[in-house]
C-alpha positions as CSV (number, residue, x, y, z in Angstrom):
1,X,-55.3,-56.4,-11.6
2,X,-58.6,-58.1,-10.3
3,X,-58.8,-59.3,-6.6
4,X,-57.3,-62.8,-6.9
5,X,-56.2,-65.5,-4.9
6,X,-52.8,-66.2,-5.9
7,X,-50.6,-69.8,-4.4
8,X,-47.6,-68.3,-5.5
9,X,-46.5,-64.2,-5.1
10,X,-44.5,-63.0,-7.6
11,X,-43.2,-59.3,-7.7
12,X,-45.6,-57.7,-10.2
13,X,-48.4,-59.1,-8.4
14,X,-46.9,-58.1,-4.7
15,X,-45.9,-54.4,-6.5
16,X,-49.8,-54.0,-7.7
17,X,-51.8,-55.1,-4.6
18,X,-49.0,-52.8,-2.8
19,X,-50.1,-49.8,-4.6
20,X,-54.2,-50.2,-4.4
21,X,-53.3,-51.0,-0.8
22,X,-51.4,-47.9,-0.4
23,X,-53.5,-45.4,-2.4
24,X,-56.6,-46.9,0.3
25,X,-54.4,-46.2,3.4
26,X,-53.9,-42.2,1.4
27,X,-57.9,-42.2,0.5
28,X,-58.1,-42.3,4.4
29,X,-55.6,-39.8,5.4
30,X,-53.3,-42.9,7.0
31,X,-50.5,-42.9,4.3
32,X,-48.2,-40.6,6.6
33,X,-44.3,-40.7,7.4
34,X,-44.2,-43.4,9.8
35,X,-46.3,-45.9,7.7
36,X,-44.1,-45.0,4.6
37,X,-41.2,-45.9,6.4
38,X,-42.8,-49.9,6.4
39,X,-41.2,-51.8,3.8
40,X,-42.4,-54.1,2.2
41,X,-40.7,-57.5,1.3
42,X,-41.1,-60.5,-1.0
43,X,-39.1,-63.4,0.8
44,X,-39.0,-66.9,-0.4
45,X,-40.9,-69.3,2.0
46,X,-43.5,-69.2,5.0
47,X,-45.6,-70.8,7.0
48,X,-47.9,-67.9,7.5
49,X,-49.5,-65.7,4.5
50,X,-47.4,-63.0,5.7
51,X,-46.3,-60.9,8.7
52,X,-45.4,-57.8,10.2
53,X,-42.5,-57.6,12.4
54,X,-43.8,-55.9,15.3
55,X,-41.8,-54.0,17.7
56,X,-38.7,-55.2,15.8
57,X,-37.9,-53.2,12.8
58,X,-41.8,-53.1,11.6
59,X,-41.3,-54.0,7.9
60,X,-43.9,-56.5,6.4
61,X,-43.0,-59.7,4.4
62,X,-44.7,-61.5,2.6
63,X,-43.7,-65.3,0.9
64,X,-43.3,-66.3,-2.7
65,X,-44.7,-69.7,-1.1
66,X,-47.1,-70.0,2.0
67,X,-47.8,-72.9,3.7
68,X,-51.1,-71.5,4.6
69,X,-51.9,-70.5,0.5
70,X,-50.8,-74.0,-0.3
71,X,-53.1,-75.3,2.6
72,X,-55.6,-73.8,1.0
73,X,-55.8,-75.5,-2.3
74,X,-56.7,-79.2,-0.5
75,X,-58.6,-77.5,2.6
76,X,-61.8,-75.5,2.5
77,X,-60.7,-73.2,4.7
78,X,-61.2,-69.6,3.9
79,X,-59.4,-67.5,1.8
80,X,-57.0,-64.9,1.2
81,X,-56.4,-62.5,-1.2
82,X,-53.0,-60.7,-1.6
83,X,-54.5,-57.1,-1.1
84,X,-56.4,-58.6,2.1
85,X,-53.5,-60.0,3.0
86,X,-51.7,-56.4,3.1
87,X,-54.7,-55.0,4.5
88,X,-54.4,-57.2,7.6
89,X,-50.1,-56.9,8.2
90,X,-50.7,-52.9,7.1
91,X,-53.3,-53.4,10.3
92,X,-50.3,-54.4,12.2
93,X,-48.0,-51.6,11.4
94,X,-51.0,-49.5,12.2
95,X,-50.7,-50.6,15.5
96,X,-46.9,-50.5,15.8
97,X,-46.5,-46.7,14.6
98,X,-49.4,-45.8,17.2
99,X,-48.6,-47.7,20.3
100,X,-49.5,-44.9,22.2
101,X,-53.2,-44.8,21.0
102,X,-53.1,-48.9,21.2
103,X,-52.3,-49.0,24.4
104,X,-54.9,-47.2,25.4
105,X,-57.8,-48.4,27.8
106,X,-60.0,-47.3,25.1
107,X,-59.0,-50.5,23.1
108,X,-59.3,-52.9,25.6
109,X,-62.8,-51.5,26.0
110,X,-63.3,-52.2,22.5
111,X,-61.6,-55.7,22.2
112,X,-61.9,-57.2,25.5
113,X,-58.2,-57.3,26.4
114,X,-54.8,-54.9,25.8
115,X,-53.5,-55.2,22.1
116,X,-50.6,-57.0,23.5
117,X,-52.2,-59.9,25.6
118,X,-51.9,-62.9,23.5
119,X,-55.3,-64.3,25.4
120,X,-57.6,-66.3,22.1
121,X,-61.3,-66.3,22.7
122,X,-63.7,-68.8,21.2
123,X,-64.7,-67.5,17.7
124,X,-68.6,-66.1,17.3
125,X,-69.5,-64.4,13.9
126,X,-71.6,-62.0,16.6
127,X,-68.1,-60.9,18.0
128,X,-65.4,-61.8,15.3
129,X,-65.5,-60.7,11.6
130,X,-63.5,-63.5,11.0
131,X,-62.0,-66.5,12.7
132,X,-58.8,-65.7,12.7
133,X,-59.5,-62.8,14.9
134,X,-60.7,-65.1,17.7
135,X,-56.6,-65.8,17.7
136,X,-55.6,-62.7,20.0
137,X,-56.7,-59.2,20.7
138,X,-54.3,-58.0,17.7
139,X,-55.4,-60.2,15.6
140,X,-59.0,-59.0,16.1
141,X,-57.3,-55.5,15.4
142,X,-55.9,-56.5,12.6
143,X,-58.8,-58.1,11.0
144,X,-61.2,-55.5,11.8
145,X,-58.9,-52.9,10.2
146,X,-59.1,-54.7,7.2
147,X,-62.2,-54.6,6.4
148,X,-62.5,-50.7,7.3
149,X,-59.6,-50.2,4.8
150,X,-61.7,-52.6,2.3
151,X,-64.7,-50.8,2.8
152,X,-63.5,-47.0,3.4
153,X,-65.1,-47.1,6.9
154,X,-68.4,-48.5,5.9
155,X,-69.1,-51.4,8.2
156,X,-71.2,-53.9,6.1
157,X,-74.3,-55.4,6.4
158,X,-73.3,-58.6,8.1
159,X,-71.0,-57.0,10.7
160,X,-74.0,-55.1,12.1
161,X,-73.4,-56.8,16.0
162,X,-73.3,-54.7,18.9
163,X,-69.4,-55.8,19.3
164,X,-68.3,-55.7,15.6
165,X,-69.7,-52.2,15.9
166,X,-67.7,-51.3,19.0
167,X,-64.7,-52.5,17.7
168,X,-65.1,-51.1,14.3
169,X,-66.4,-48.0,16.0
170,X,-62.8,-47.9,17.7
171,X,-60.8,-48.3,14.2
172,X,-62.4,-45.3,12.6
173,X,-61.7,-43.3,16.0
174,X,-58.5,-44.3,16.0
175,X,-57.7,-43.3,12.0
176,X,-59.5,-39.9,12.7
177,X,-56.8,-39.3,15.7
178,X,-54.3,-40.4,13.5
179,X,-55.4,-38.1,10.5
180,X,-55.3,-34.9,13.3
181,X,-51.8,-36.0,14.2
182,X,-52.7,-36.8,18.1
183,X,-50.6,-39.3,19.5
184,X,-52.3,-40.1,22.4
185,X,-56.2,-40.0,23.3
């Protein structure tokens, strides 16, 4: 199924974005044990386009109906695809099966602050790769992660900043420990 933008989820639709999702995450040595234990869940309404329950019991749901989809059908706010949209919470659990590598001083050298401070910056396409990550310093994560997973590691063109690349530079450290099974850096 092409990469559409989609108001309502259904579970066909969820199912398919959740496999090309999940054979990326295996074409970069993520798709391991912990990340398979992640479910995934179709729920019925939300305000966000989807989240990952972090430090609860980690699953991922995403909403037949989203505010923020329906949002986007009368604002011209960006976009979101289902499969980005996995991308991003898949991001999350990332982070939540590897707190021991996010916690690290390594990626508050790379974002600014600790994955778990909470502290928004002022959004600059120099510094962000999308607005949204200007929201927190797992957000940033999140959205960085993303597009490595979308691009299998190949930072594009217009990311080419000094602190995209630091950041992104982090991500593919960080899947390459995770690949050799360290835990910690």
């Amino acid at each position: 199924m092409p990469n559409v933008k989609h108001k309502i989820i259904t579970m066909p639709r969820l199912q398919s974005a959740l496999d090309d999702v999940m054979d990326e995450l295996d074409e970069l040595g993520l798709w391991n044990e912990r990340l398979a234990k992640v479910d995934v869940y179709l729920t019925w309404v939300g305000s966000a386009y989807g989240w990952q329950l972090y430090r609860g019991s980690g699953h991922i749901e995403i909403p037949v109906l989203s505010l923020s989809r329906l949002s986007e059908s009368f604002l011209s706010g960006g976009r979101m695809t289902l499969r980005d949209l996995l991308r991003h919470e898949y991001g999350h659990a990332v982070a939540d099966t590897n707190r021991a590598l996010i916690r690290s001083r390594r990626f508050a050298a790379a974002f600014g602050t600790p994955h778990d401070s909470e502290m928004p910056s002022d959004y600059s396409e120099d510094e962000h790769v999308t607005a949204y990550a200007a929201e927190d310093s797992s957000e940033d994560f999140a959205e960085v992660f993303r597009y490595h997973l979308k691009h299998s590691g190949n930072l594009p063109r217009r990311f080419q900043t000094p602190v995209i690349r630091r950041k992104w530079f982090f991500v593919s450290r960080l899947i390459n420990k995770i690949c050799a099974g360290e835990r910690v850096w």
